[in-house]
N, C-alpha and C positions, 0 to 999 in steps of 0.2 A: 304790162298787166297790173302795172302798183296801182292800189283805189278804182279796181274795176271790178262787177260783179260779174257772179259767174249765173245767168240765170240758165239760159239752154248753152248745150255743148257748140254751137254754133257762135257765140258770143267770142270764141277763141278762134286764131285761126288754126289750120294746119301745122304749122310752124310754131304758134305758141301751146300747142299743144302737145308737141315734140317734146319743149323745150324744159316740160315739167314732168313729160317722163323719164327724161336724163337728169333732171335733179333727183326724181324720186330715186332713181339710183344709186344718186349721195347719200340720199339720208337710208336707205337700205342698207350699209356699210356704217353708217355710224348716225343711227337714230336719235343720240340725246347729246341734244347741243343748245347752248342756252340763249337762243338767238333773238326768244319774244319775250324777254323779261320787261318787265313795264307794259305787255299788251294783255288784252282783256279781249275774250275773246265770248260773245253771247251764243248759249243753244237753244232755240227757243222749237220745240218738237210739239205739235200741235197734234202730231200720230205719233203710234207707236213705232220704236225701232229700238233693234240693240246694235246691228254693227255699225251704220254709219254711224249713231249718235255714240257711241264708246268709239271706235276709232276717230273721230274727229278730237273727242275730248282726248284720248292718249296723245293724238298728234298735238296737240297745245302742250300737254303738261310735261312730253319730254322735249320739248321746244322750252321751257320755262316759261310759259304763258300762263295766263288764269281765266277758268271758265266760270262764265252763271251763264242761269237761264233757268227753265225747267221742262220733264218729261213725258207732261203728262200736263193738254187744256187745261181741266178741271181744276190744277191748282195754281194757275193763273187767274188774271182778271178777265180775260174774255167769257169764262165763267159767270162774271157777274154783269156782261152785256157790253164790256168795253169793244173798240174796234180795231179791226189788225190796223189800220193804221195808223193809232192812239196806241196800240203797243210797241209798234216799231219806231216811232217817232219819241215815246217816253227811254227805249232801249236803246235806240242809237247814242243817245246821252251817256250812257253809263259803258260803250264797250266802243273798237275799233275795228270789230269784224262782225257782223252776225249769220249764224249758219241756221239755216230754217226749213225745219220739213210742215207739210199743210196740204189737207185733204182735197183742196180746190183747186182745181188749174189753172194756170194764171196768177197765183198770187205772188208766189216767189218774184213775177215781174212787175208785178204791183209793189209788192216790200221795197225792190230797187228803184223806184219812182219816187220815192215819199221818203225814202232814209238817205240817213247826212253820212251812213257809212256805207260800204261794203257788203251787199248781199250774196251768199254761195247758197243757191238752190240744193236742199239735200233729200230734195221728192216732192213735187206739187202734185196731188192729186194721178193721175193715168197720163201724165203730159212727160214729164223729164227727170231725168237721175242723173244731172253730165257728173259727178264725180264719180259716181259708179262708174259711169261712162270710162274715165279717165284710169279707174284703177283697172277696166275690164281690157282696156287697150294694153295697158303695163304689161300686162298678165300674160296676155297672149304673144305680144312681145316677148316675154321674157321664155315664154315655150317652145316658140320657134324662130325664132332670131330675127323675127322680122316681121310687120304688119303688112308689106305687102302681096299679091296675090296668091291670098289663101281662100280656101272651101270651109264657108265658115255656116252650120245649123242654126237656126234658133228652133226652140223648140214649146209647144204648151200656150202660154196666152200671150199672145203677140198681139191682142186689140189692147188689153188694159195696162201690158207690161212696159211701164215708163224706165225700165233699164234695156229693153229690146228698143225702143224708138230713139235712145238718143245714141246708143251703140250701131245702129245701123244707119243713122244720120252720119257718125263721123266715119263709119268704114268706109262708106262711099270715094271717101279721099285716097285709099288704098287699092282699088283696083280689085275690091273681093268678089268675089261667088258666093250670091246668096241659097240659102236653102232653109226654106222656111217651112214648117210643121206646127201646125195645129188644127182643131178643128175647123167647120168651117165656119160656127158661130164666132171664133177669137182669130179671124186673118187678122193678117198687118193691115191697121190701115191703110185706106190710100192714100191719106196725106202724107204719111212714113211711105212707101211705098214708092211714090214719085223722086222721093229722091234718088232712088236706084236707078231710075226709068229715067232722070234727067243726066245721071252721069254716065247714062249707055251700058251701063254692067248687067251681066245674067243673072238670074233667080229661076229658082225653081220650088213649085209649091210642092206638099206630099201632106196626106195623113198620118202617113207611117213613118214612125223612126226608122224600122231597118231601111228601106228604101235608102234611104241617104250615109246611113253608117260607111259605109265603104266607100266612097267620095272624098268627107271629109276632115279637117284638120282639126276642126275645133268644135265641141258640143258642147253648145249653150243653153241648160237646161232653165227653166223657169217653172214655178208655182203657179196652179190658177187660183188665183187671188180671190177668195170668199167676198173680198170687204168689197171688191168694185161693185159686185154685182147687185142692181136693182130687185132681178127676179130670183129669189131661193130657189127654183124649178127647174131653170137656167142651168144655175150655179150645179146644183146635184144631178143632171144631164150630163155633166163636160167634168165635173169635178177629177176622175179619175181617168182620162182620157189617155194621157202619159205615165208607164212605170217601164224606167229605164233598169233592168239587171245585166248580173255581170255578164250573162250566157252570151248577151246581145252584141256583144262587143269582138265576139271571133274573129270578126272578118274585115276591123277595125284597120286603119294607119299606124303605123308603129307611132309616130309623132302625134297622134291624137292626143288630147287632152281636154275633158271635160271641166266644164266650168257651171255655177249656179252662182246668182248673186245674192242667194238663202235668203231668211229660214225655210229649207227645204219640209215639205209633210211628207208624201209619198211617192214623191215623182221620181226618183233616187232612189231605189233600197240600198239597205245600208249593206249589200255583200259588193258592190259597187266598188264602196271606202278603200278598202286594202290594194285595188287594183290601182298600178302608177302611174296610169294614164287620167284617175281622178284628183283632182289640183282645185277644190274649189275650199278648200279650208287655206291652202297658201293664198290663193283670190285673195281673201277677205283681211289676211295679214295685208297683204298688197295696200287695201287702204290705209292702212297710216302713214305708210311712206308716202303714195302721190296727197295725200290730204295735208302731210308737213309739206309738201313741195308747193302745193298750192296755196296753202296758208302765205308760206314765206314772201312768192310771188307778189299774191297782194298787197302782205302789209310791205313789200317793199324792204326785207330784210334777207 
């Protein structure tokens, strides 16, 4: 994996993708270790974000690494009509890794085409999230001792949600049961879709949450994303389609555990929280450990 970009979760295999959830392990047990001192590591967030962009920077800084970049277009030079790749090509100069979220799809594989370093996709546009990806597998792993043949929900906007397409890209490799819910405007694509349908595994579609609660193991809840949507009319149609409470969950698996890859709005009410089958605040701790595993990976430390 040393000096390879990570643009879709597919850039990895099986096996190296294992390979960083047993690291993440290590550094789950003992997170600050000064292993990237002398590395420079760019954040360059062309969208907003707080967890990946904070957990990526905490996985640098108790690595002993050093971040720049910054959090917001507008105070960069693409602002002033520069091109993504006149910025990555000026940035790859100054750092040995760069992590990059960007509105457009496709670009993340674009930034890895044209830069002399290291690119980690951390969100193009409705296309991919593999570190999400990577922490959402940890997670589940670490809930039930195992990614193999589980009953696993998604739930809410499965067309726009680039953590449900690269999550259900790698389960494929596990043998899972899909169950998918949402509307009918936000199915799974079919291009996500086919991957299930190529690796012979069952799916089952539903409207409804409860329909599926009792099945299975793991509920993957997701937001409907305001920003994908072209049409406002759309958007305030489907916007409340999912509110998960606690009542819902009676007749749940004991070993259930709910997961969102957040900022959650209303799809979660928060009487939810308290219950110990919801784990999506440990989730997001999750990312710094696979994000130092992955880091280390690449630069080869």
């Amino acid at each position: 994996m040393k000096n390879r970009s990570l643009v879709s979760i597919n850039d990895f295999t099986k096996a190296e993708q294992l390979q960083i959830l047993d690291r993440a392990e290590e550094f789950e047990k003992n997170p600050n270790q000064r292993i990237l001192q002398g590395k420079v590591v760019a954040s360059l967030f062309f969208e907003p974000s707080t967890r990946t962009r904070l957990s990526f920077e905490s996985a640098v800084n108790r690595l002993g690494g050093r971040v720049i970049g910054f959090s917001d277009a507008n105070s960069s030079s693409t602002s002033k009509g520069e091109s993504l790749k006149d910025t990555i090509l000026t940035v790859s100069n100054y750092s040995d890794l760069i992590v990059m979220r960007h509105p457009i799809e496709g670009s993340a594989r674009w930034a890895s085409e044209v830069a002399s370093v290291p690119i980690i996709n951390a969100g193009d546009g409705a296309n991919q999230h593999p570190t999400q990806c990577l922490l959402d597998l940890y997670t589940i792993r670490q809930t039930q001792g195992t990614l193999d043949n589980l009953n696993i929900a998604f739930v809410g906007d499965l067309k726009y949600g680039r953590t449900v397409h690269s999550l259900v890209m790698a389960l494929t490799q596990f043998n899972t049961t899909f169950h998918l819910i949402s509307p009918t405007e936000l199915k799974l694509p079919s291009s996500v879709k086919m991957y299930i349908k190529d690796a012979n595994l069952e799916y089952h579609q539903y409207t409804e949450i409860t329909d599926a609660i009792p099945k299975i193991d793991i509920l993957f809840m997701t937001r409907i994303q305001r920003e994908r949507f072209s049409d406002p009319m759309e958007y305030e149609r489907v916007k409340n389609s999912y509110i998960l409470k606690n009542s819902m969950l009676e007749k749940s698996r004991q070993n259930l555990k709910i997961l969102h890859p957040l900022p959650r709005v209303n799809e979660i009410n928060e009487d939810v929280d308290p219950n110990p089958k919801a784990y999506y605040f440990q989730q997001a701790l999750n990312g710094v450990f696979v994000r130092q595993a992955l880091i280390a990976k690449i630069l080869g430390v």
